[in-house]
C-alpha positions in Angstrom: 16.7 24.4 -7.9 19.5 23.0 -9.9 23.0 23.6 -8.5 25.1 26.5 -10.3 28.6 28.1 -10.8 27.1 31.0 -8.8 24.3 31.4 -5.7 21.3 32.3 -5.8 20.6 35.8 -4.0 17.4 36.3 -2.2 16.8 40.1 -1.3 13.2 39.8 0.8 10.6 37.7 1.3 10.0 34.3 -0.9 6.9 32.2 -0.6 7.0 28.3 -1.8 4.1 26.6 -1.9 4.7 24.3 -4.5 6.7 21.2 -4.4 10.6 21.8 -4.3 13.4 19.8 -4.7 17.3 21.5 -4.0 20.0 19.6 -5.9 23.2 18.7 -3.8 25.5 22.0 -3.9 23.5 24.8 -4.1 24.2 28.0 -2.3 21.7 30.6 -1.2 22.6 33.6 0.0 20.0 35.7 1.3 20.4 39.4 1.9 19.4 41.4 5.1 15.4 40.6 4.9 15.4 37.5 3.3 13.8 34.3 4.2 12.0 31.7 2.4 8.8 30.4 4.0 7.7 26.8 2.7 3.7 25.9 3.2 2.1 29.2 4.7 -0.9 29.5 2.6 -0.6 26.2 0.2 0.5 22.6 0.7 4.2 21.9 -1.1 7.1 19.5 -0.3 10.6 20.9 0.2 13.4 18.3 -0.3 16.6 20.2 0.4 19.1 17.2 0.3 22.0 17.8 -0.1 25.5 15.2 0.4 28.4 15.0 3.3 30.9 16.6 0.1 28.3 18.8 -1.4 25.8 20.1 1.4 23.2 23.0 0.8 23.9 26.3 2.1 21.9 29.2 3.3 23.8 31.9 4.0 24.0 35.8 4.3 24.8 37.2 1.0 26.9 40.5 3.2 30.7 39.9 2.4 31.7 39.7 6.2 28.5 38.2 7.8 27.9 38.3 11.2 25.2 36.2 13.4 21.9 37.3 12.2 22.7 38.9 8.7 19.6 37.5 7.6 15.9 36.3 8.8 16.3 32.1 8.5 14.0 29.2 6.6 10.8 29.0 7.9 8.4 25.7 7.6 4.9 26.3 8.0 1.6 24.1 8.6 1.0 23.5 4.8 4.3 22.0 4.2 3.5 18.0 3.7 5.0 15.8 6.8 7.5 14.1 4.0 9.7 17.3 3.7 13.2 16.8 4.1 16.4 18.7 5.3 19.8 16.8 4.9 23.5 17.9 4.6 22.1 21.7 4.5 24.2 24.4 6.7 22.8 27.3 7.8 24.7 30.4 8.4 24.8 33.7 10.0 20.6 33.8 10.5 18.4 34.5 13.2 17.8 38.3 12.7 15.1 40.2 14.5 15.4 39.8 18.5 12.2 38.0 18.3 12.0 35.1 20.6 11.7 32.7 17.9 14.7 34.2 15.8 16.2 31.2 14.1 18.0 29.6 11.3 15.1 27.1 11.0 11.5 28.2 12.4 9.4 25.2 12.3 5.4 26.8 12.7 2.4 23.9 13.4 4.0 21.2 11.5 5.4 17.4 12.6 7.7 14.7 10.8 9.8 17.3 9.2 13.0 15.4 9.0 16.2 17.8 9.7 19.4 15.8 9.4 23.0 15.8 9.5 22.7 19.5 9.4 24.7 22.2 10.9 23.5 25.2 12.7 26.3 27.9 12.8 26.4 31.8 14.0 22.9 32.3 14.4 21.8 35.4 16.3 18.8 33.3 17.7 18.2 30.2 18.5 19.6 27.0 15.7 16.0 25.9 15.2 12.7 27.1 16.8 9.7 24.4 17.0 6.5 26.0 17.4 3.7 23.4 18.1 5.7 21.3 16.2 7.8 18.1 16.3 10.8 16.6 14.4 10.8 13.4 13.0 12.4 10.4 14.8 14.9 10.1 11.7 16.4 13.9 12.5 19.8 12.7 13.6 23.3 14.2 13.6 23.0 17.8 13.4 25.7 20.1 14.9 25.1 23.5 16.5 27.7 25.9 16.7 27.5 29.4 18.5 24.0 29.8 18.4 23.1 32.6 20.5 20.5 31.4 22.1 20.7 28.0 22.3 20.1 25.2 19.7 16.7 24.1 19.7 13.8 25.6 21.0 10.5 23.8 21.7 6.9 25.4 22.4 
């Protein structure tokens, strides 16, 4: 997705399971339901790199957000094991009160590489790993006020 002069709104559920790359820059801003899920029933790879001046943002799309305006990213088992996060924030997710409520849900996958990203106001945890594992190159990342905690492992 090729950066713009505006964001890109997300109102619900989006499946991607196709290879995806998300240019330096962009903002998403996702609406009370919305989340994107990467790999759930098809193989894709998600390269959301974005730079120290010009991160990626996911975001709530509600004009005074609050911690968990909006579900999170979720990477599933189909995603390939070269996916990448780098320079993305993620801010005001983790609705739902579910024990895995998170900016980033990671669901049966390893080697996803999450760096130099910031975790900010979620309502859950910063990132949830469910049978899953980070790769050794996912470095640097900052939490801030995540409710409840930074990263979860299962």
């Amino acid at each position: 997705w090729r950066k713009q002069s505006v964001p890109y709104i997300f109102d619900g559920y989006v499946g991607v399971e196709t290879n995806l790359t998300i240019e330096p820059g962009v903002v998403l801003k996702f609406n009370s339901y919305g989340r994107i899920v990467f790999g759930y029933g098809a193989s894709c790879t998600i390269n959301a790199i974005g730079t120290s001046a010009e991160p990626i943002v996911f975001t709530s799309s509600n004009l005074t957000p609050a911690a968990g305006s909006w579900n999170g990213i979720e990477v599933r088992s189909n995603t390939n094991s070269n996916s990448r996060f780098e320079y993305c924030h993620f801010n005001y997710a983790g609705k739902g009160g579910n024990y895995y409520s998170s900016a980033l849900y990671v669901d049966n996958h390893n080697g996803l590489v999450v760096k130099n990203c910031a975790f900010n106001n979620s309502a859950g945890w910063g990132m949830f790993l469910y049978c899953s594992s980070l790769s050794a190159e996912s470095l640097s990342n900052t939490f801030t006020n995540c409710a409840l905690g930074n990263i979860y492992s299962e």
